[in-house]
VEXFI-490434 format. One line per field, with one value per residue (C-alpha): residue number from 1; residue in one letter; y, x, z. Coordinates in Angstrom, 3 decimals. Layout:
BEGIN
num <- (NUM ...) $
residuo <- (a ...) $
c2 <- (Y ...) $
c1 <- (X ...) $
c3 <- (Z ...) $
This chain:
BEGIN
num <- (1 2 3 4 5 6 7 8 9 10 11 12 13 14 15 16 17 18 19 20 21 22 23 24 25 26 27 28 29 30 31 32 33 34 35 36 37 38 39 40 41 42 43 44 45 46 47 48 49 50 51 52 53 54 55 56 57 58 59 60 61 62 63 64 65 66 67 68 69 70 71 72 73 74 75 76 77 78 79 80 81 82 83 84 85 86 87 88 89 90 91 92 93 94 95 96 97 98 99 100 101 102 103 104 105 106 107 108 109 110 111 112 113 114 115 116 117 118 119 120 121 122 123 124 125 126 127 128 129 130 131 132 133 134 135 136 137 138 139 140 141 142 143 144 145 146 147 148 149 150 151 152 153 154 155 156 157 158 159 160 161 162 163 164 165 166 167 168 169 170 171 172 173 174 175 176 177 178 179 180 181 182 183 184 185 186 187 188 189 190 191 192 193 194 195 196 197 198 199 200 201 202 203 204 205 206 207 208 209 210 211 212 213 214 215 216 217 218 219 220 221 222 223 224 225 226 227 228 229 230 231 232 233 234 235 236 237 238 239 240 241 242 243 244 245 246 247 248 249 250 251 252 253 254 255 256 257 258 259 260 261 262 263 264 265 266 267 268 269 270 271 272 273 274 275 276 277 278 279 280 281 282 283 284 285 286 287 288 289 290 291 292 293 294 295 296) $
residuo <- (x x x x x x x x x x x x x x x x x x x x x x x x x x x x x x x x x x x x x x x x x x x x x x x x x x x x x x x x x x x x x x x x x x x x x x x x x x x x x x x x x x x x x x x x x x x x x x x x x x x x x x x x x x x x x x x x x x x x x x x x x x x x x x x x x x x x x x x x x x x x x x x x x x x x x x x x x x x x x x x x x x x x x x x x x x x x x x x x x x x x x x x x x x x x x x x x x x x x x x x x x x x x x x x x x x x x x x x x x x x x x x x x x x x x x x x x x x x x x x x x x x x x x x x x x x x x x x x x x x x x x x x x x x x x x x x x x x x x x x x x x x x x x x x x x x x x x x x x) $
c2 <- (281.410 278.397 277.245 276.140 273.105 270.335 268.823 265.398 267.530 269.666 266.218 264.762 267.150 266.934 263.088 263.782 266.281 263.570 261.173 263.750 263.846 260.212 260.207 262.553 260.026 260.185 262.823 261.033 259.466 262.225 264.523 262.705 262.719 266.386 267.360 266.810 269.279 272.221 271.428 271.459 274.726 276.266 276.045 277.104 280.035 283.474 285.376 287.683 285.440 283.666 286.898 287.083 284.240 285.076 288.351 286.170 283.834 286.900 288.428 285.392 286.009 289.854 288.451 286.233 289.418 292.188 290.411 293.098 293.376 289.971 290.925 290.807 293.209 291.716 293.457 291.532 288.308 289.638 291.319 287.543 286.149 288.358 287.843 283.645 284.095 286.457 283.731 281.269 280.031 277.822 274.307 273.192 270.339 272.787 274.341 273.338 274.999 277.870 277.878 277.973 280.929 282.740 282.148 283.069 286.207 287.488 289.133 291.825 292.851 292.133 295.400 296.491 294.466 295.210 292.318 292.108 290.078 290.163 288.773 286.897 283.688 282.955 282.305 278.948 276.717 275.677 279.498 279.606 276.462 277.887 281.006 279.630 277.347 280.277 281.966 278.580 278.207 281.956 281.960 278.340 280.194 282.642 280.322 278.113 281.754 282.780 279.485 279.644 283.612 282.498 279.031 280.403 281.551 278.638 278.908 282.685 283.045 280.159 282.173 284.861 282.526 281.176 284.662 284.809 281.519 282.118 285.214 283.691 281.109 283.190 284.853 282.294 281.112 284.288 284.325 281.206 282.131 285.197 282.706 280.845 284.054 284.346 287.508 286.968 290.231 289.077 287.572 284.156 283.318 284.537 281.983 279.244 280.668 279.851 275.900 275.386 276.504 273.830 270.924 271.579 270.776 268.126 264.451 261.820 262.726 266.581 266.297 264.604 266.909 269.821 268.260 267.652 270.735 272.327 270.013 272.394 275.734 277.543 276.984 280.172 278.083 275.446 278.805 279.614 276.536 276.680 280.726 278.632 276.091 279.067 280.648 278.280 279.769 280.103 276.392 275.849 278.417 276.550 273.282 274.561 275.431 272.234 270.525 272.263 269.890 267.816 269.696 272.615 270.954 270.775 274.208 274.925 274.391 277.293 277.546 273.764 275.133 277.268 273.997 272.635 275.931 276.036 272.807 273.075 276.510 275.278 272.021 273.949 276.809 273.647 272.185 275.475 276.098 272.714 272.405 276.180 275.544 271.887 272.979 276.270 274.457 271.956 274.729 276.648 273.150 272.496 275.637 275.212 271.870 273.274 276.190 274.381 275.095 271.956 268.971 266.512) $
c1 <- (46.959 49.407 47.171 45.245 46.858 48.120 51.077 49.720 48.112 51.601 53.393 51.169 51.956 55.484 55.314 53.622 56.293 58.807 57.146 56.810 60.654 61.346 59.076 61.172 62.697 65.325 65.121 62.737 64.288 63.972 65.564 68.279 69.060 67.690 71.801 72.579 70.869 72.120 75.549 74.086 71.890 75.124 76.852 73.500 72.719 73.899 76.821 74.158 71.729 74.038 75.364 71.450 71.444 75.175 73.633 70.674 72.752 74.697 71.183 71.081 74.459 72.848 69.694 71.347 73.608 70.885 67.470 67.982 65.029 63.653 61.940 58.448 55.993 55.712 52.406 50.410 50.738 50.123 46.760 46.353 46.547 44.378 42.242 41.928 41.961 38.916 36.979 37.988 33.887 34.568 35.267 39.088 38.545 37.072 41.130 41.593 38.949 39.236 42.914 41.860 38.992 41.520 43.959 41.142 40.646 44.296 43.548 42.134 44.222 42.690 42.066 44.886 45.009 46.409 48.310 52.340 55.113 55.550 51.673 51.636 53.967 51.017 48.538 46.590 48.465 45.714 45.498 49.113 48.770 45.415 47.322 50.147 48.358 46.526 49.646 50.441 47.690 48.365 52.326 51.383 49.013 51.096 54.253 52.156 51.108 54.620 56.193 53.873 54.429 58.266 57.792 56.502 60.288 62.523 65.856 65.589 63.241 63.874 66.820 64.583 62.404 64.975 66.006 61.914 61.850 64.588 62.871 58.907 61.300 63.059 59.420 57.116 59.950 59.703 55.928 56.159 58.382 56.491 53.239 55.177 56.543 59.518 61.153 62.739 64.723 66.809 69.850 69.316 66.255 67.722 69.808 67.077 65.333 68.404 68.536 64.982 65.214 68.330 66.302 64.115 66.075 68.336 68.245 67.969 71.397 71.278 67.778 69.389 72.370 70.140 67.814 70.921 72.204 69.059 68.000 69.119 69.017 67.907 70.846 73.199 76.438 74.501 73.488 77.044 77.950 75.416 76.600 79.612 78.613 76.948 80.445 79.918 75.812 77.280 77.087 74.077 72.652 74.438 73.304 69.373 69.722 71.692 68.639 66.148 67.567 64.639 62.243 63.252 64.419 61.104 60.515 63.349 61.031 58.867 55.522 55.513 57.518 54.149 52.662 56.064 57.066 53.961 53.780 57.773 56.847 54.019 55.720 59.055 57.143 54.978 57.619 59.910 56.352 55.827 59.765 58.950 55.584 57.288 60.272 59.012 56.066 58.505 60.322 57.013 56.268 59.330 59.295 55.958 56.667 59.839 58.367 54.886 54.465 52.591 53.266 50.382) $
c3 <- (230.581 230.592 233.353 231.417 229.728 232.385 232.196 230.923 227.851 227.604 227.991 225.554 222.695 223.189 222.456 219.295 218.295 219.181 216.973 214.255 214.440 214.174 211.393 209.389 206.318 203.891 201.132 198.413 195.767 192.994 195.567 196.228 192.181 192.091 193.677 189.844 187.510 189.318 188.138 184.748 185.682 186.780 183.167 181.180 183.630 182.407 184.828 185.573 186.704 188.398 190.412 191.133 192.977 195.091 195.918 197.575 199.484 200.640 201.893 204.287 205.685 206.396 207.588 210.587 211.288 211.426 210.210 206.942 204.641 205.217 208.767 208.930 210.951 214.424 214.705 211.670 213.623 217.094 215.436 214.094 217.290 218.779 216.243 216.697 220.616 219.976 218.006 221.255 221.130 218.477 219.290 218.862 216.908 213.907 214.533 210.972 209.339 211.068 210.430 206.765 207.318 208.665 205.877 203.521 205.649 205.782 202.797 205.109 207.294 211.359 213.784 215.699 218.723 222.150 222.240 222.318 222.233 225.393 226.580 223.752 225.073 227.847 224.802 225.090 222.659 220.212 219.705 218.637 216.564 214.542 213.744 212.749 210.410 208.990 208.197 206.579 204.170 202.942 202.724 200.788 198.378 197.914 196.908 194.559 192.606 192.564 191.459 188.659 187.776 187.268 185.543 182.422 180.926 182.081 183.065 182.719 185.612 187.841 188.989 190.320 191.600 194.448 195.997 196.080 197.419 200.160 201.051 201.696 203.801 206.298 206.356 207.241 210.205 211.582 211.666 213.093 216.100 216.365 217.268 219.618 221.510 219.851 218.989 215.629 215.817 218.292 216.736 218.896 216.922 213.582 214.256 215.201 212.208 209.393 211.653 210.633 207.494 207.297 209.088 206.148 203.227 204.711 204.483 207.677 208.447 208.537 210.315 213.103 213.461 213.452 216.184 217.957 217.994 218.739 221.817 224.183 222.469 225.285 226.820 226.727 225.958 223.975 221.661 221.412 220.229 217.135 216.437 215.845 213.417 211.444 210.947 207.717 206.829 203.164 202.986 204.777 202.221 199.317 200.464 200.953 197.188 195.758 197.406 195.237 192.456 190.811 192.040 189.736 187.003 185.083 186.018 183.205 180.277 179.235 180.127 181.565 184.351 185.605 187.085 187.777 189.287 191.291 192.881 194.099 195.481 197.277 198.880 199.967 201.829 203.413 204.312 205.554 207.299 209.177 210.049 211.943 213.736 215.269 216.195 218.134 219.408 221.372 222.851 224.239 225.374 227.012 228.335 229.733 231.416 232.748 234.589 236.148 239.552 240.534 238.447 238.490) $
């Protein structure tokens, strides 16, 4: 099916990527003074709590090794796939709304489909992109609920919320590699997975490093070199939750923290989400452009 995208339209979506890259700014301002309060959180948090949120960071470290309790069912998105190539009709420029029909409509689970993992790569890619922004507007949904379930007692439940948080993360990544025709059980993309989820939560300069060191990621020794780096996932992991900083600091005081709780919720898994779908989308692209027969 890649046939049908040309390399001017393939080439043309990569720029926009590129763009989308260059347009990635500087933490925002209450960010950058959100690295603060967690010192503060640390000292008011109970040990308990506290051990809570170690015993989450260590789930990461499992997750990269053996994907662990965080993997999700690779059938649910093939079905989902399946289910937007079905509904092809439809013209692309209503992608968007159908993207959100179909987040409405994950509620019920799709038919069984026959397609795999292994079809699934040669998927137009506005079908990949509609079904990964369905997934989108549900894992979003579902954050913004969640945030608000655990702002209502403060500092006692914002430390369950991050293990939650960390969790929906590693989640939607893996749904989003899974509509790109990616295998996130193979410890290669586990890896790609815990770089996105990095790209997502670091300023200018740790978006640049991670683009860096992911330019060439299908490169067997270029992977090597980022297993590596990842020696150190602790304080990838540590710095991913320093960065949650102002935007859970409201989220402290009772019952204010539901809408406080919600909105962070909502704009990390948004963020975690959009980080995913761009940076697997270039590498189907370059992928694509890489293996065309006859260039135009």
């Amino acid at each position: 099916m890649t046939g049908m995208e040309s390399r001017q339209q393939l080439e043309s979506q990569l720029q926009g990527i590129l763009k989308w890259e260059k347009e990635q700014k500087d933490v925002m301002f209450w960010e950058k003074l959100g690295r603060i309060p967690f010192m503060l959180l640390d000292r008011l948090t109970p040990k308990a709590v506290q051990e809570k949120i170690g015993s989450a960071l260590n789930e990461v470290g499992g997750f990269i090794q053996s994907g662990g309790k965080h993997l999700v069912r690779e059938q649910s998105v093939m079905n989902i796939l399946a289910k937007v190539a079905e509904g092809e009709g439809r013209h692309i420029d209503s992608n968007v709304s159908v993207a959100q029909d179909l987040g409405e409509d994950l509620e019920t689970p799709p038919e069984q489909s026959t397609l795999t993992l292994t079809s699934a790569p040669e998927l137009p890619l506005h079908v990949m992109d509609t079904a990964a922004d369905a997934l989108t507007v549900k894992r979003v949904k579902f954050a913004a609920a969640q945030g608000a379930a655990t702002g209502i007692g403060g500092v006692l439940t914002i430390a369950a919320d991050l293990p939650m948080v960390l969790g929906q993360s590693l989640k939607v990544l893996q749904e989003m590699a899974l509509c790109y025709g990616y295998d996130p059980n193979d410890s290669r993309e586990r890896v790609f997975i815990v770089k996105c989820l990095q790209f997502a939560s670091a300023d200018i300069v740790g978006k640049k490093a991670v683009l860096e060191e992911l330019a060439n990621f299908d490169d067997e020794q270029a992977t090597e070199q980022v297993f590596s780096q990842l020696q150190g996932w602790r304080e990838v992991v540590q710095s991913y939750t320093d960065n949650f900083g102002m935007k859970k600091l409201f989220q402290l005081i009772p019952i204010a923290g539901v809408v406080f709780g919600s909105i962070s919720n909502k704009g990390t898994i948004s963020d975690v989400a959009e980080a995913g779908k761009m940076l697997y989308k270039k590498r189907r692209l370059q992928y694509r452009l890489r293996n065309m027969e006859y260039p135009l």
